[in-house]
C-alpha positions in Angstrom: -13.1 21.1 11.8 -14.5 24.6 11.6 -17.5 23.2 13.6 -15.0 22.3 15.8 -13.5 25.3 16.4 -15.7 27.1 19.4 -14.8 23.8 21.5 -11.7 22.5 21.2 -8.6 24.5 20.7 -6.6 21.7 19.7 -8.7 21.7 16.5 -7.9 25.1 15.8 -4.2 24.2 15.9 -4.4 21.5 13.9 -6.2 23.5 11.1 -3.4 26.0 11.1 -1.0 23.3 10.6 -2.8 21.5 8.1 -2.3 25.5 6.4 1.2 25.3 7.6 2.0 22.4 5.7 0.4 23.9 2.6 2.1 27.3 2.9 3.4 26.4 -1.4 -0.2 26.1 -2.3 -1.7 29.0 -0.6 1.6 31.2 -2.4 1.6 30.6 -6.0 5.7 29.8 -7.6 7.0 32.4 -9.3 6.0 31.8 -13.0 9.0 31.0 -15.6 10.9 28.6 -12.9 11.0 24.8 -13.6 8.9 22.6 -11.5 12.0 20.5 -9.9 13.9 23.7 -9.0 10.0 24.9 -6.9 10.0 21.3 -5.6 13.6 21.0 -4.7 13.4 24.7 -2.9 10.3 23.1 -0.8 12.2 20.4 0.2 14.9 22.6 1.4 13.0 25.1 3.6 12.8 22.8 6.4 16.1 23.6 7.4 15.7 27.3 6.9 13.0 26.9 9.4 15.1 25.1 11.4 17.9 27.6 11.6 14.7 30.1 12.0 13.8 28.5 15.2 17.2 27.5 16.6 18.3 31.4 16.2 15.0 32.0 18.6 15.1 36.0 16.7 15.8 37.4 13.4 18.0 35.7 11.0 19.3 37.7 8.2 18.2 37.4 4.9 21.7 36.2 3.3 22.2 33.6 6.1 19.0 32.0 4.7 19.8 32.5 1.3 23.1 30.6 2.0 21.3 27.7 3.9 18.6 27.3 1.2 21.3 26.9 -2.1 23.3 24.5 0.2 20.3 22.1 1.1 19.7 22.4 -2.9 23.1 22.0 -4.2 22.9 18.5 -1.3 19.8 17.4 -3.0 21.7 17.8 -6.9 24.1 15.9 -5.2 22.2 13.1 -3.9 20.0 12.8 -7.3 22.8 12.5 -9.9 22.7 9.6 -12.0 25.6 7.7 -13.9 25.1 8.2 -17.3 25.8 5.1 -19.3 27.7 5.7 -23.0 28.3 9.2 -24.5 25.6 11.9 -23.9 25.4 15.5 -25.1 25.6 17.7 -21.9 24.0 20.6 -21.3 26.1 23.6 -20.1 26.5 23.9 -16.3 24.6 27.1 -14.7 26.3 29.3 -13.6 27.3 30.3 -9.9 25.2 33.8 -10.5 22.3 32.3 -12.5 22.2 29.8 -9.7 22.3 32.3 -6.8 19.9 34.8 -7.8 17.3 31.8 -8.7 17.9 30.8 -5.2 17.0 34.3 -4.4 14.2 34.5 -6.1 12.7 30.7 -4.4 13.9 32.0 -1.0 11.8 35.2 -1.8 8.9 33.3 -2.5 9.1 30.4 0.2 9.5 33.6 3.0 6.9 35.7 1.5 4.6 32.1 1.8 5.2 31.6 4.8 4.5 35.1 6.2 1.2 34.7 4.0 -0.4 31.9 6.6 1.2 33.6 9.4 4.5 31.4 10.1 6.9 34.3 10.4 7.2 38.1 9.7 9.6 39.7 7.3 11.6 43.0 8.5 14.0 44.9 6.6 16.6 42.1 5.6 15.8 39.4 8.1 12.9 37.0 8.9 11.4 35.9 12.5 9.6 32.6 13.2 6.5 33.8 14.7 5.2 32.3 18.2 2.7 29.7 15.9 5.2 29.1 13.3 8.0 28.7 16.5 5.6 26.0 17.9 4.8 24.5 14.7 8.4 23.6 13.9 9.4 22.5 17.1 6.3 20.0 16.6 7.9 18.6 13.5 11.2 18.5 15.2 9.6 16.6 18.0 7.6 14.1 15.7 11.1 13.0 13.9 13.1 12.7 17.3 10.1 10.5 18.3 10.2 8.5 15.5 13.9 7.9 15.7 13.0 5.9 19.2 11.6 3.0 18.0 14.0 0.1 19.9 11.3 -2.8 18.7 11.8 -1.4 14.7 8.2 -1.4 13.9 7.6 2.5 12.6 7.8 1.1 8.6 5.3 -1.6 9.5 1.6 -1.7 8.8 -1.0 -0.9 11.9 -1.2 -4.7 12.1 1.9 -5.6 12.1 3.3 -3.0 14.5 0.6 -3.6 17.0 1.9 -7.7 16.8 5.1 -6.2 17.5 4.4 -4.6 20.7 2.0 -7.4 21.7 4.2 -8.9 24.5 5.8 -5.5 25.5 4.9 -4.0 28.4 2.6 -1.2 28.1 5.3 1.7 28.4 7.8 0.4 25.9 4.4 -0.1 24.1 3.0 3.1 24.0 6.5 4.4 22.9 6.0 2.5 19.9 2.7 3.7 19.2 3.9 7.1 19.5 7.1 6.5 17.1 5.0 4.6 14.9 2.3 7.6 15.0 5.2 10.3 14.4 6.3 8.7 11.1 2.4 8.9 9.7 -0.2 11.9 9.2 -2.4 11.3 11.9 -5.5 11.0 9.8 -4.4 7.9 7.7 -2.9 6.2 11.0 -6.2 6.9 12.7 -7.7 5.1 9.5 -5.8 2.6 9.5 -5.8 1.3 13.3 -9.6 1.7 12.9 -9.5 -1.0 9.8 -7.7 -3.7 11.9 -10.2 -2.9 15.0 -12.7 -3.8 12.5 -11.2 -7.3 11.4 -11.7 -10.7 13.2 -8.5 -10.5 15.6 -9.7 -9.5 19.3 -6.1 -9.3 20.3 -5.9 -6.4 17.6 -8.9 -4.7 18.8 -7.8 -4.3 22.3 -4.2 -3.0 21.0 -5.4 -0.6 18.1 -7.7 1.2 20.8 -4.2 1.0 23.1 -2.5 3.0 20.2 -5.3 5.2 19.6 -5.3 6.2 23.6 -1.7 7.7 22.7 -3.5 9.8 19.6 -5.5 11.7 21.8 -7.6 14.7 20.9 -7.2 14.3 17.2 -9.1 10.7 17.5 -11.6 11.5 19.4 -14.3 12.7 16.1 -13.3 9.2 14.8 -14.0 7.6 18.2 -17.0 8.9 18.6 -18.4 8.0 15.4 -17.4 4.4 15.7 -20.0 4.2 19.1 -22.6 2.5 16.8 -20.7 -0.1 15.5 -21.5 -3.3 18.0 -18.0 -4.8 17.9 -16.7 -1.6 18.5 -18.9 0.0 21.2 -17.5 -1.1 24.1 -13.8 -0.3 23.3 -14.9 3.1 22.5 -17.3 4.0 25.1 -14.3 2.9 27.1 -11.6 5.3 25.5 -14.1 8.1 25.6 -14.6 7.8 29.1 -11.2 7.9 30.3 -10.4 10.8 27.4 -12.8 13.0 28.9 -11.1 12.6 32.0 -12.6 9.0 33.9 -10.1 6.9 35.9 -9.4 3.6 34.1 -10.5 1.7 36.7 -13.6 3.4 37.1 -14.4 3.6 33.5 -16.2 0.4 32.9 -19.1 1.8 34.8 -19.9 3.3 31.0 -20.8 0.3 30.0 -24.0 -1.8 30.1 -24.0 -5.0 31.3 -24.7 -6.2 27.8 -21.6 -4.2 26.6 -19.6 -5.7 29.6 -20.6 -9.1 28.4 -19.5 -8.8 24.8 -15.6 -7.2 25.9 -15.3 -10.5 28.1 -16.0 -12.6 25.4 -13.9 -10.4 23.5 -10.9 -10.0 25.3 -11.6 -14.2 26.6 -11.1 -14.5 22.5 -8.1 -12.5 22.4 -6.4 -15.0 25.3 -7.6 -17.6 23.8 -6.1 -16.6 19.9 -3.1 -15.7 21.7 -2.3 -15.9 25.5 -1.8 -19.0 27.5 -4.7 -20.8 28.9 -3.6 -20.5 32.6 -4.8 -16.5 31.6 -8.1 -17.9 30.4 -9.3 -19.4 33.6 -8.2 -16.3 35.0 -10.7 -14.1 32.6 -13.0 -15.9 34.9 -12.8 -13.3 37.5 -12.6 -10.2 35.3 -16.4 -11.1 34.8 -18.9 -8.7 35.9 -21.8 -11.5 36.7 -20.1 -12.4 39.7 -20.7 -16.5 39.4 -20.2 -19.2 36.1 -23.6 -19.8 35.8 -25.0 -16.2 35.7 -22.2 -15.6 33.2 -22.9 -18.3 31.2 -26.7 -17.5 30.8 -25.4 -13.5 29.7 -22.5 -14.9 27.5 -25.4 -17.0 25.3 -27.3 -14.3 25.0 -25.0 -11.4 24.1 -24.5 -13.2 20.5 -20.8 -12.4 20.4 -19.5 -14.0 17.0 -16.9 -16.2 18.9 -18.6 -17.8 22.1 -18.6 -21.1 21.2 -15.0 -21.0 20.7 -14.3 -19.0 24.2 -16.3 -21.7 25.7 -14.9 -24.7 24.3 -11.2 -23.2 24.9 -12.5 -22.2 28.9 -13.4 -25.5 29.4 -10.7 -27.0 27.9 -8.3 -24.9 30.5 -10.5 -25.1 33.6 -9.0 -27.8 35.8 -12.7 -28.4 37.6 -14.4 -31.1 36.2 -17.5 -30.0 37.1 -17.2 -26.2 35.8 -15.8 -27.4 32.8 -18.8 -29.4 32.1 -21.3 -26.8 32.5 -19.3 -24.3 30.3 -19.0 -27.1 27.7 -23.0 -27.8 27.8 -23.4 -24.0 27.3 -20.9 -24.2 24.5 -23.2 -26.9 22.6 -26.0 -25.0 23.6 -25.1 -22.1 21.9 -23.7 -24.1 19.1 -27.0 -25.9 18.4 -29.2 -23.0 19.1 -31.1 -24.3 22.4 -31.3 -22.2 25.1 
């Protein structure tokens, strides 16, 4: 990342977050304080930096202080347990020993936040910053996003989900990606959609690099590394092209004809797994050889993992008795090892 850092602003944002986020880590608790009362105050300054960002200026120090033991005493409230028989109690704190160690967490969460540059502290009051403004409204935006998930699929796993949107169109799609991607650091979900590109589903392929096209910037490192992996080449030449700034239709011009061969027999795969076979004869025209034969010669070449199936499934579908014959000659061909 800090390689990163002379080329790509977006980088340099996403380091300071990654800071953001740790702001309790970089500011060590007070000592003397349980560790569920430190925990229970982190949990709670979200919506002190809420109310810091809604207010859009200062914010007084005991307007904070009153939000902060609210959110706690909501949490207390939420984690009580029935207790079953007769138990000893312990005495209830008091309102004042409770306040002032509200005080004193409040204290610390503002003077950690300050630390990694998320707000300044004046006399009394405390002011989001412009980074720490933008860095909340960011979180804000990442849960309103992942509220908007109509098909349900944000709890799912990468392969699951991207089954989920395989028969949407591509913008209610995409708007599952995105919920799905707001519910997730972006690291792991990166990882993740990566692991199912890798497995034996062609369908999945295609729609994990789909997903990853609504990641953006942050993917591209991973996407670039993947280039050297044969089933994953093409897909990623492909979303690095139109991420550094090619139009769709003219990005297949990245790829060698070699390349081109395998996605066909990819994607011809993916119908064939999945689609209906009416789509598979029409694959026939998203070839780049131009005619059946010259395809056919390429396709037995190119060593793709799945060919014989494609073939036997293309001839199956193709209503020319003729075609279908040749394609299922290649098929045994290919099958048998001749050439």
């Amino acid at each position: 990342r800090l390689r990163a850092w002379n080329r790509d602003d977006s980088a340099v944002l996403r380091g300071w977050v990654a800071l953001f986020d740790a702001w309790s880590l970089v500011h060590p608790s007070p000592e003397g304080i349980e560790a569920t009362a430190v925990a229970e105050a982190v949990e709670a300054v979200p919506q002190v930096l809420s109310l810091l960002q809604l207010s859009a200026g200062p914010v007084p120090v005991p307007a904070l202080l009153d939000l902060l033991g609210q959110r706690v005493a909501e949490l207390h409230e939420e984690r009580c347990e029935v207790p079953y028989g007769p138990r000893e109690q312990p005495a209830p704190a008091t309102t004042e020993t409770s306040a002032d160690l509200n005080a004193l967490l409040l204290d610390w969460a503002l003077e950690g936040l300050a630390a990694v540059g998320a707000l300044t502290l004046g006399a009394g009051n405390a002011t989001l910053t412009p980074l720490g403004n933008w860095a909340v409204w960011v979180k804000l935006e990442q849960i309103c996003v992942a509220a908007q998930s109509p098909a349900g699929n944000i709890e799912q796993p990468a392969a699951d989900m991207l089954l989920g949107c395989a028969r949407l169109t591509p913008g209610p799609a995409r708007a599952e990606y995105r919920a799905w991607l707001a519910a997730r650091p972006v690291g792991s979900a990166v990882t993740e959609l990566l692991a199912v590109a890798r497995g034996e589903d062609a369908l999945l392929r295609g729609l994990a690099f789909e997903a990853l096209r609504v990641v953006g910037a942050p993917a591209e490192p991973v996407v670039r590394s993947v280039v050297t992996e044969a089933p994953l080449r093409p897909y990623a030449l492909l979303w690095l092209a139109e991420y550094e700034g090619a139009d769709p239709d003219d990005a297949q011009d990245v790829l060698s004809r070699e390349e081109a061969t395998w996605l066909w027999v990819d994607t011809a795969a993916a119908v064939a797994d999945h689609g209906e076979t009416g789509l598979l004869v029409r694959h026939l025209d998203s070839a780049v050889q131009g005619t059946v034969p010259a395809l056919l010669d390429e396709v037995r070449a190119v060593g793709h993992p799945r060919t014989v199936q494609v073939l036997v499934a293309l001839a199956a579908a193709h209503p020319d008795p003729a075609l279908a014959k040749a394609v299922r000659r290649a098929a045994f061909q290919v099958h048998t090892g001749g050439a």
